[in-house]
Every structure is written in structure tokens, then in C-alpha cells.
C-alpha positions, 0 to 999 in steps of 0.5 A, a space after each residue: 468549417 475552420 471553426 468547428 474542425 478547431 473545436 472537434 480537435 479541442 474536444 478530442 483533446 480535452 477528452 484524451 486529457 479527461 482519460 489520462 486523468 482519469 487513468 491515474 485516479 483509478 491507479 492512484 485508487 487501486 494503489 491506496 485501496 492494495 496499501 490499506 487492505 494489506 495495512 488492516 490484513 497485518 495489523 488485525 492480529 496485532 489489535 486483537 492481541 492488544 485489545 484482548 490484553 487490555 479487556 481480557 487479560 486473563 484469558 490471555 495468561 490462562 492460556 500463555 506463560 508470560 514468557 510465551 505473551 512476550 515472544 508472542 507480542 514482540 513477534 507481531 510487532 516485527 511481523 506486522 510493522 515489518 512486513 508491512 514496511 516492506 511490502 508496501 515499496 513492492 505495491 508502489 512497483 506494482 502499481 505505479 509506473 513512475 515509481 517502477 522508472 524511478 527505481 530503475 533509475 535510481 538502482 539499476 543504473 547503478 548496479 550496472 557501473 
């Protein structure tokens, strides 16, 4: 009877264990999979810039002056290294608690002295 209360105790444990572990590999999965989708959403005009100026050149400077093409290029490199620089800290906040309690720690005790 010591025995099986012993083991009964052992397995729910193991089976709290099995959750939490489980837990912060769907959060870890929801972190990685937001990172991406968002990577791939700001960074596909910039790849269809490049490859419709690698493959197609001219359909490019049919439509735009060459002044336009750069303000155009230089554009979607600041938006879409940029933004995405950017965003991604605020998908951490939003995804991961022991970043949100780091980050607490690190700038709000400070913005509080």
C-alpha cells in the first residue's frame, strides 16, 4: 500500500513534469513559428524586388526612373531589416514570460530610481 501511494505520487509528478514540458514546447513553437511568419511577410517584397531585378531587369526600368528604383530599394531594405528588427523583441514580450520578467527587471527597476 506504501509502495503503490509512492509510485501513484511519482506519476502524477512525472505527469505535472510531462505538462510544464510540454507547455514550453508549444510556447517555444508559437514563438518560432510568429518569428517566421512575420520574417517571410516582411522580407517577400524585398525578394521579389530582387529577383524581378535580377531576372527581369527591364521590366523594372520600363516602369521606374533609376532615381525611383533606388528610393524603392533602400526603402525596403530599411523596411524590411527594420521592422523586423524591431518587431521581433515585442513577439519575445508577448510570447515568453521569462523574457517579459527579465525585461521588467532590466528596464523598469531602472526607470523607477
Amino acid at each position: 500500500c506504501v509502495v503503490s501511494s509512492h509510485l501513484l505520487r511519482r506519476s502524477v509528478a512525472l505527469t505535472r513534469r510531462d505538462h510544464v514540458v510540454t507547455s514550453l514546447k508549444l510556447h517555444a513553437t508559437l514563438t518560432i513559428l510568429v518569428v517566421t511568419v512575420i520574417y517571410v511577410i516582411l522580407n517577400v517584397p524585398l525578394f521579389v524586388y530582387l529577383s524581378l531585378s535580377y531576372h527581369n531587369e527591364r521590366l523594372l526600368t520600363d516602369t521606374l526612373s533609376k532615381s525611383q528604383l533606388s528610393l524603392l530599394r533602400v526603402f525596403l531594405d530599411i523596411v524590411c531589416v527594420g521592422l523586423n528588427a524591431a518587431i521581433n523583441p515585442l513577439v519575445y514580450f508577448c510570447t515568453m514570460n521569462n523574457y517579459r520578467t527579465v525585461f521588467r527587471e532590466l528596464f523598469c527597476s531602472k526607470m523607477q530610481e
